[in-house]
C-alpha positions as CSV (number, residue, x, y, z in Angstrom):
1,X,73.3,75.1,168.5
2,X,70.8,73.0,166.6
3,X,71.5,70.0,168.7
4,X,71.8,67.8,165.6
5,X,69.3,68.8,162.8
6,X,66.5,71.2,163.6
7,X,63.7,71.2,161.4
8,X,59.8,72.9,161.6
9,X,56.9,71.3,160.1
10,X,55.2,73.2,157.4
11,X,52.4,72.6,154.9
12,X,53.2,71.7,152.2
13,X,51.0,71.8,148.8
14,X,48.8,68.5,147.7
15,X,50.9,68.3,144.6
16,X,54.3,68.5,145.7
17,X,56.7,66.3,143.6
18,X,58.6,65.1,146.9
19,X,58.6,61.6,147.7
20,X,56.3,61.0,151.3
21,X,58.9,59.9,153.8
22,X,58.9,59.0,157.1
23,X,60.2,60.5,159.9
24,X,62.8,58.2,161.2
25,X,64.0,57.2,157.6
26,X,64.1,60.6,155.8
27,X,66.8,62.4,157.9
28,X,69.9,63.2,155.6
29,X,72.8,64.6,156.9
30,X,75.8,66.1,155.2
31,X,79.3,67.3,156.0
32,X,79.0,67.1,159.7
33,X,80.9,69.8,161.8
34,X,84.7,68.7,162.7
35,X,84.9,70.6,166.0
36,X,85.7,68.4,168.6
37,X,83.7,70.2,170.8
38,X,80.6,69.7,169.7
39,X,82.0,65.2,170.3
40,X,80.3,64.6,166.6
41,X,77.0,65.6,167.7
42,X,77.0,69.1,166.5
43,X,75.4,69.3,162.8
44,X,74.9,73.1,163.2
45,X,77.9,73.4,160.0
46,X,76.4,70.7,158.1
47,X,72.8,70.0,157.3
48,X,72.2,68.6,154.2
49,X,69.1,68.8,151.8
50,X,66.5,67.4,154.6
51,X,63.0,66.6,153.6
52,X,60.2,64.8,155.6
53,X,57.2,64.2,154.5
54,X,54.6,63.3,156.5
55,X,50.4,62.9,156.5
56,X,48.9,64.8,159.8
57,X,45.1,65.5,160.1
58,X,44.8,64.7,156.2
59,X,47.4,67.1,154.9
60,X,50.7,66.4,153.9
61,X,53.1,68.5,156.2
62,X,57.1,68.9,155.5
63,X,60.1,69.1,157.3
64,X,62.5,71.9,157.0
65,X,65.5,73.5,158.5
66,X,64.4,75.1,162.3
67,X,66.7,78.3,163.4
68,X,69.2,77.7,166.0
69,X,72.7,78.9,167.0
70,X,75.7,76.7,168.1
71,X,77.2,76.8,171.8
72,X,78.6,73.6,171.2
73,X,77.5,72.1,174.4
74,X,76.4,67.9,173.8
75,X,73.1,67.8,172.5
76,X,70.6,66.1,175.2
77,X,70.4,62.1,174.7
78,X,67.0,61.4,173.0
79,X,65.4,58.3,175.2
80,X,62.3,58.5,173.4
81,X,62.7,56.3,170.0
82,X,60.2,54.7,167.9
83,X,59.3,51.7,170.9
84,X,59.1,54.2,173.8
85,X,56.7,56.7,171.2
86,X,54.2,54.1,170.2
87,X,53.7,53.1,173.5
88,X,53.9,56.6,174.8
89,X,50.2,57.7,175.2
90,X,48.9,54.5,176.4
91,X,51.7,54.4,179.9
92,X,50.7,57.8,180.3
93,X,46.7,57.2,180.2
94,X,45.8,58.8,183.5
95,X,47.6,62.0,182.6
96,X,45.1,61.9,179.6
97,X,42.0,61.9,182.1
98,X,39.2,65.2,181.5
99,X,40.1,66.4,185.3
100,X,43.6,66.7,185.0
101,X,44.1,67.7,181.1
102,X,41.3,69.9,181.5
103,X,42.8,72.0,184.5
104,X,45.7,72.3,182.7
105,X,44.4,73.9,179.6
106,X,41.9,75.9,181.4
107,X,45.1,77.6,183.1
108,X,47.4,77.9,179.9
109,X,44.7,79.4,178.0
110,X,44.1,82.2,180.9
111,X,47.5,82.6,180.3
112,X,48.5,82.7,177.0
113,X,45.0,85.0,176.5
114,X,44.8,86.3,173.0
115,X,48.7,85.7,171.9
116,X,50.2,82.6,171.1
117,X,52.0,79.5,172.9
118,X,55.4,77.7,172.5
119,X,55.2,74.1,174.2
120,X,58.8,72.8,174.8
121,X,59.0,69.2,174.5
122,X,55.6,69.0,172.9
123,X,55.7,65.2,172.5
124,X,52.5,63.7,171.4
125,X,50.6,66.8,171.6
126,X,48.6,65.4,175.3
127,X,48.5,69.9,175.8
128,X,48.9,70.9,172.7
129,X,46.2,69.7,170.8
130,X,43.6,70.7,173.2
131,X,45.3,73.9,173.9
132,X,45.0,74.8,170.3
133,X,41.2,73.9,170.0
134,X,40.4,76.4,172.5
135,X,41.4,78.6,169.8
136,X,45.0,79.5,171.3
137,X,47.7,79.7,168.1
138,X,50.0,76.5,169.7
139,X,53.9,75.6,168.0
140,X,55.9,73.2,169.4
141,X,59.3,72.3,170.0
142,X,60.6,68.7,170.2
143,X,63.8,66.9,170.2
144,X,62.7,63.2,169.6
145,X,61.3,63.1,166.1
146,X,59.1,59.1,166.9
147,X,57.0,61.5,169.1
148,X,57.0,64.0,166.6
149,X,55.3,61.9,164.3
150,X,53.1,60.7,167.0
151,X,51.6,63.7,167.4
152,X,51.2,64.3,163.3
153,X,49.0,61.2,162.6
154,X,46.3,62.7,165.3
155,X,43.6,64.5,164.4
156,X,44.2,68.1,164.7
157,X,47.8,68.2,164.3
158,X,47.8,70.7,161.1
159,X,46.8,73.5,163.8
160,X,50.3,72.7,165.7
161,X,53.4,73.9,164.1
162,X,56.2,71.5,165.2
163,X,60.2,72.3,164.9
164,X,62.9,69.4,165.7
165,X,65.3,70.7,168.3
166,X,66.2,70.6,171.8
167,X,64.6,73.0,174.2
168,X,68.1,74.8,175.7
169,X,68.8,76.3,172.4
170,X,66.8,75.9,169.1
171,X,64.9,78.9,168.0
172,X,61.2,79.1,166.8
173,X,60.4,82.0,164.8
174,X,58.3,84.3,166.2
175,X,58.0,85.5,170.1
176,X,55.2,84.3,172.1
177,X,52.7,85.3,174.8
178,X,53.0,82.0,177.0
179,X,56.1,79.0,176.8
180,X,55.4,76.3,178.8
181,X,56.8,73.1,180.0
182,X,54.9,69.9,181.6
183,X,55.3,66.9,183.0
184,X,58.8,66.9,185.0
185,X,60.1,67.7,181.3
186,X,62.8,70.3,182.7
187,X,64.5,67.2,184.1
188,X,65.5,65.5,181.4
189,X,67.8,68.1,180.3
190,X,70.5,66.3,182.6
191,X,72.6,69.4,183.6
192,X,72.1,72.6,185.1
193,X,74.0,74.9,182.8
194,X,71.0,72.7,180.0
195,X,68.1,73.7,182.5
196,X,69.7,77.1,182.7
197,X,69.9,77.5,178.8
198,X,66.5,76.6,178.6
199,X,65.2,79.5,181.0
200,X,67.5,81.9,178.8
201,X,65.5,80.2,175.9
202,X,62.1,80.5,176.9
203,X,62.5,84.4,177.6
204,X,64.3,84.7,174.5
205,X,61.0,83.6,172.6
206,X,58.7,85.6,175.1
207,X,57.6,88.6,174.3
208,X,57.7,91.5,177.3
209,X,55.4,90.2,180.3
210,X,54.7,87.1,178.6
211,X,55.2,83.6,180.9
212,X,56.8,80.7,181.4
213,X,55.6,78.2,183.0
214,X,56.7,74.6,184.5
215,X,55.4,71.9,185.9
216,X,57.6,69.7,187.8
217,X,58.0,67.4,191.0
218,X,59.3,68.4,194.1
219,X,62.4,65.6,194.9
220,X,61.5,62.9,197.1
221,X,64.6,63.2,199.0
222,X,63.5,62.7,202.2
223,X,60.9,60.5,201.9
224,X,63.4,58.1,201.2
225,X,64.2,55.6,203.9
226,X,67.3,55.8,205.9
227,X,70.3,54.0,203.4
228,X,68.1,53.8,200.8
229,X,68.3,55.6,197.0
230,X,65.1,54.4,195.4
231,X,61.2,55.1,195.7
232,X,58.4,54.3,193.9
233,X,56.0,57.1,192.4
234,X,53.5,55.3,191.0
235,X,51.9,51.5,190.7
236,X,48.7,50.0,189.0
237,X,47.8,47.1,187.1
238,X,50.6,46.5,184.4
239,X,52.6,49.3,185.7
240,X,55.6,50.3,188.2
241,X,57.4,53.5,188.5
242,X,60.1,54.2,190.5
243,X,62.7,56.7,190.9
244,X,67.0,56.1,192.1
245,X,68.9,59.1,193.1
246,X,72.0,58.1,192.1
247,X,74.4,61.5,192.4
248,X,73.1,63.6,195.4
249,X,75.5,66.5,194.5
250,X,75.2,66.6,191.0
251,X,71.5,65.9,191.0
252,X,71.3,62.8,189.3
253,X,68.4,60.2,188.8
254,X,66.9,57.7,187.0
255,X,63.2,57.0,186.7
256,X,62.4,53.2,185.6
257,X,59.1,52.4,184.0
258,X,57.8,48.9,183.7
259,X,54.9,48.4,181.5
260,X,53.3,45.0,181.0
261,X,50.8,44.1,177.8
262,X,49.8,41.3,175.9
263,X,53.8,41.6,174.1
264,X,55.3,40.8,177.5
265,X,57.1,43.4,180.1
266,X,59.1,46.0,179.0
267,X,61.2,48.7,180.7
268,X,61.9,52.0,180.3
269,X,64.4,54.2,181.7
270,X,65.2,57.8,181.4
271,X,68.0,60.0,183.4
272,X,66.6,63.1,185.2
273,X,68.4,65.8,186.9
274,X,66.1,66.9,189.7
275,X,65.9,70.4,190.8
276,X,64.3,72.7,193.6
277,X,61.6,75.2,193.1
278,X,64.2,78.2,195.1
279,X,66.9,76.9,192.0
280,X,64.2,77.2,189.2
281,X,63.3,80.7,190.3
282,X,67.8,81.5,190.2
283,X,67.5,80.5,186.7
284,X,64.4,82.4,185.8
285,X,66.2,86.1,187.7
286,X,69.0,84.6,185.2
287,X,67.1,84.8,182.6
288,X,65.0,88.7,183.0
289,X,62.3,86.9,184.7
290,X,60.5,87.6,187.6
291,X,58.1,84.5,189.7
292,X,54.7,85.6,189.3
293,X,52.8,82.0,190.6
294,X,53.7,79.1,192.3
295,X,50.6,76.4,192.8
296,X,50.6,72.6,194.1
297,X,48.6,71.8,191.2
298,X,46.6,73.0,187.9
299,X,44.2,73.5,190.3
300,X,45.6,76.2,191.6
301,X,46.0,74.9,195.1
302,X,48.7,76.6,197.8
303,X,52.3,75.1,197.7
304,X,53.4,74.4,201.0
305,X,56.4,72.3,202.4
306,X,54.6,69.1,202.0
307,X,53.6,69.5,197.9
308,X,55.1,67.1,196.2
309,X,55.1,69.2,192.9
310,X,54.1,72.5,191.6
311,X,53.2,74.2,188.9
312,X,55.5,77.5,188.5
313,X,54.7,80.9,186.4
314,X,57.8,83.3,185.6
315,X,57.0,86.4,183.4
316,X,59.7,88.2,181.4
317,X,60.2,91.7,182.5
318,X,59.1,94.5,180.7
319,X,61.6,97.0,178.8
């Protein structure tokens, strides 16, 4: 399923006659599918004549029509609009810092070695865009089309080829060397026949021994204090983080985020399904995939039982 429109970015020549649009205003959609299974989210029948122009690193870049198949399950909510987007980068500063960006690439470029890498969920391009200056051919996949054009109005962004979908079921074309995942993104794919999709996914764009990898925390469950649901992950100036488990058996959370600058405080909340490292390697065996690494860090450091995340590599079997 295209989970609503799917488009990829391509270049499109200086003298194209097509009106520049933007991103959140160019979207038209046509004839939307009746079937009530898809509860009116399902466009997969009925994409219209889409077009989105945008400017990225100086060239003007278009919108078209991504590859995906329908399943008909509900597309994944999109809790990153055109507030959250602009504001995205600057909450996330310290993920930006040299030491921990810089582990990151170093390892997805050992990885992905001479072939190229799918990012699901590229966002703003944090990974991307350094991934592809090290020379590594990088495409992206992302459902929220505000970060999507975040990411085109940075320097660099004509090297990243972006499509519009969700990362359980919208195709890229091409197969890929390395797919990976960062940032606790698996988790906001709020089910776990979504976060099982998504493994069948990434293998399907692999190509034989390439990896997938995830990053992703370890649930906090018992750190919490007896007959309490909440904890907080992170605090400095102008910002809290916390997380509320609010469904222990279906594996339901919420992380708030409140941000403070000169416009006030604002807050910002996003549903997570968390989800142990033993399940993530079920889905990858699911999948045609086989564990391969499992670190505490980018750094490469030993998971044990008191990590509180890891950074996971699954490669896809062989014929």
């Amino acid at each position: 399923m295209s989970h609503g429109p799917s488009y990829e970015r391509v270049t499109a020549p200086q003298n194209a006659e097509d009106d520049e649009l933007t991103v959140a205003n160019a979207i038209a959609l046509t004839e939307p599918n009746p079937n009530p299974a898809c509860w009116g989210y399902c466009f997969c029948f009925g994409v219209g004549s889409v077009r989105q122009l945008l400017t990225a690193g100086g060239e003007r870049t278009r919108w078209r029509p991504g590859s995906a198949r329908c399943q008909c399950p509900r597309v994944p909510d999109d809790h990153f609009g055109q507030d959250v987007a602009a504001r995205y980068d600057e909450s996330t500063s310290a993920m930006f810092d040299a030491g921990v960006l810089g582990r990151t690439v170093d390892v997805l470029t050992e990885l992905a070695a001479d072939g190229a890498a799918l990012e699901f969920a590229v966002g703003t391009g944090r990974v991307a865009l350094p991934l592809a200056a090290r020379g590594v051919p990088v495409s992206g996949l992302e459902l929220s089309t505000a970060m999507a054009e975040q990411l085109s109005a940075k320097v660099g962004a004509h090297r990243i080829e972006v499509t519009i979908g969700d990362m359980a079921t919208t195709r890229v074309d091409g197969h890929f060397r390395l797919v990976y995942l960062v940032f606790n993104t698996i988790g906001n794919l709020t089910t776990q026949d979504q976060q099982v999709a998504c493994f069948t996914n990434a293998a399907a764009h692999l190509e034989p021994g390439g990896c997938f990898v995830i990053e992703v925390g370890v649930p906090d469950l018992r750190r919490l204090p007896p007959g309490e649901d909440a904890r907080v992950f992170s605090h400095a100036p102008g910002y809290v983080g916390y997380d509320r488990y609010t469904d222990l058996v279906a594996q339901q959370a919420m992380s708030h985020h409140f941000v403070a600058d000169g416009s006030g405080a604002h807050e910002f909340r996003t549903p997570f399904r968390y989800v142990w490292p033993s399940e993530l390697d079920l889905m990858a065996t699911l999948a045609g995939m086989t564990a391969r690494h499992r670190w505490a860090d980018w750094d490469r450091s030993p998971f044990t039982d008191e990590s509180t995340s890891h950074v996971s590599v699954w490669t896809k079997a062989q014929p």
